[in-house]
C-alpha positions as CSV (number, residue, x, y, z in Angstrom):
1,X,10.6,-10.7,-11.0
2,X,9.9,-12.8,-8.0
3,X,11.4,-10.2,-5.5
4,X,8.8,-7.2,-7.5
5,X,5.8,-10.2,-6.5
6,X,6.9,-10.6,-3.7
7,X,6.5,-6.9,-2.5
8,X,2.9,-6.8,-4.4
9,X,1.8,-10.0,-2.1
10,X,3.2,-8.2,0.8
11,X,1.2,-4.7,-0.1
12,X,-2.4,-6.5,-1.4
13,X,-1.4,-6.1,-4.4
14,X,-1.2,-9.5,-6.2
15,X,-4.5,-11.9,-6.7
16,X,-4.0,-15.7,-6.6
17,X,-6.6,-17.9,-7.9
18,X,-6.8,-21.4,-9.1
19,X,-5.5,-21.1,-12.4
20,X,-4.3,-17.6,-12.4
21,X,-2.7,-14.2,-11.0
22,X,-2.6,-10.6,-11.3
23,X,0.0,-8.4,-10.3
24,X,-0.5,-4.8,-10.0
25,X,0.0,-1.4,-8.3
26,X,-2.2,0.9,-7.1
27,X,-0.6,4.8,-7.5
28,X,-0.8,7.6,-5.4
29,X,-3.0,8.9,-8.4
30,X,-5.5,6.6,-8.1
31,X,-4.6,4.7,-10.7
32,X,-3.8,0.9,-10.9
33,X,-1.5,-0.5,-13.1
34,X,-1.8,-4.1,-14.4
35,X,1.6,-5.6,-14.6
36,X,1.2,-9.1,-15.0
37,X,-2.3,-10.9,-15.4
38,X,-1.9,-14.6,-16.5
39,X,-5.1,-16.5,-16.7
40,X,-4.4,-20.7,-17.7
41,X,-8.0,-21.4,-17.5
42,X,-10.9,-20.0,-19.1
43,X,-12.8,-17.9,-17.2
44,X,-9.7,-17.0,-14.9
45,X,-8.9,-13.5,-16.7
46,X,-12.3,-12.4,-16.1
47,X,-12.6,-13.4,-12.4
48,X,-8.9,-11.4,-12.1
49,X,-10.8,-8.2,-13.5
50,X,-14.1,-8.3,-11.2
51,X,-11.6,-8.2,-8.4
52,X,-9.4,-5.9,-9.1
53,X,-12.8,-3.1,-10.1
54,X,-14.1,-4.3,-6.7
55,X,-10.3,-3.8,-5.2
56,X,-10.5,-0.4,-7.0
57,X,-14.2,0.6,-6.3
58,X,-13.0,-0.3,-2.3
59,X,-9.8,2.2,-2.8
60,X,-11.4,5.2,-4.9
61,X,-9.4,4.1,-7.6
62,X,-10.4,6.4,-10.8
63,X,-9.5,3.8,-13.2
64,X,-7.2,0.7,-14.9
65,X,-4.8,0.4,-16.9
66,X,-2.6,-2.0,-18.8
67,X,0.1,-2.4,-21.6
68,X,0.1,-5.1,-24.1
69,X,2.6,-5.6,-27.4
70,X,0.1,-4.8,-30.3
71,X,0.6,-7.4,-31.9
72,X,-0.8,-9.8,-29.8
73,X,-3.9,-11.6,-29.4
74,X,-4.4,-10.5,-26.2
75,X,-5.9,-7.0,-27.4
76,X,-8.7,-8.6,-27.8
77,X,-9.7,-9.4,-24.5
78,X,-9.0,-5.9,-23.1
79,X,-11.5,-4.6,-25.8
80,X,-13.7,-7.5,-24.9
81,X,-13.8,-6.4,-21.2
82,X,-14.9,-2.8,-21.8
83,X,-11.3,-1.1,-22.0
84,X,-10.4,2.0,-24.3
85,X,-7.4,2.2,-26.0
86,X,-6.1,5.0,-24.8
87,X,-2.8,5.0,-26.8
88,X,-0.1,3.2,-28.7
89,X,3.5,4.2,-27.6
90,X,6.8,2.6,-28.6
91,X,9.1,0.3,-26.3
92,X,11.8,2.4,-25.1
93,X,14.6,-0.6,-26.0
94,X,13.4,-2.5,-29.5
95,X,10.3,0.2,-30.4
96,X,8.0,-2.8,-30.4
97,X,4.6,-1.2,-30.1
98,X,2.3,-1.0,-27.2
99,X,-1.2,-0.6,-26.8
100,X,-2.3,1.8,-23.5
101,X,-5.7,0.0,-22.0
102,X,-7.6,1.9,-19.6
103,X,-10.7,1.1,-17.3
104,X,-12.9,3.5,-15.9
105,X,-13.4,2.4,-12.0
106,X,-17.0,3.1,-11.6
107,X,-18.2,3.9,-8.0
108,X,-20.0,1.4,-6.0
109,X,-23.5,2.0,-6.7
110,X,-25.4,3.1,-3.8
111,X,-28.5,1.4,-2.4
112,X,-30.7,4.1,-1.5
113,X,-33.8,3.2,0.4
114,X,-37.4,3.8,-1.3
115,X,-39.1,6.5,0.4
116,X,-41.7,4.8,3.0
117,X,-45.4,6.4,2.6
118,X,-47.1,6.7,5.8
């Protein structure tokens, strides 16, 4: 585990902050992948998220996803924080079930001037 985040750090693709992290993967798809996202203060989960859209609004990313067991309670904050379930698909090992979050990664929005009248 500490070798996989230590090649995220090395590639950009881990997020440190006081009281949390988020390690993920951006794909050749243009999809990132959240693997781990542990947030130990409040607040920290959703400061994780803003920077990883911004991350994926800065790489074209087309959206996020993440797996979490169904049967915990942290469901709730994916649906909280905009995300659709996509799917629910079995563990390959013990057939514990997993819910399939995605993100949409909307574009930057673009700051178009106002017309000037002369």
């Amino acid at each position: 585990m500490l070798l996989a985040m230590r090649e995220a750090a090395d590639k950009g693709w881990l997020f440190i902050v006081d009281g949390g992290l988020c390690e993920f993967r951006l794909r050749r798809d243009n999809q990132i992948t959240i693997y781990t996202i542990v947030s130990a203060k409040p607040g920290v989960g959703t400061q994780l998220l803003e920077r990883l859209l911004e991350y994926g609004r800065e790489h074209e990313a087309t959206f996020i996803q993440a797996k979490c067991p169904a049967d915990l309670p942290s469901n709730a904050w994916y649906e909280k924080k905009g995300f659709d379930l996509f799917e629910v698909e079995p563990t390959k090992r013990s057939g514990r079930k997993l819910n399939v979050w995605r993100l949409p990664v909307a574009p930057q929005a673009q700051h178009s001037a106002s017309p000037r009248r002369l």
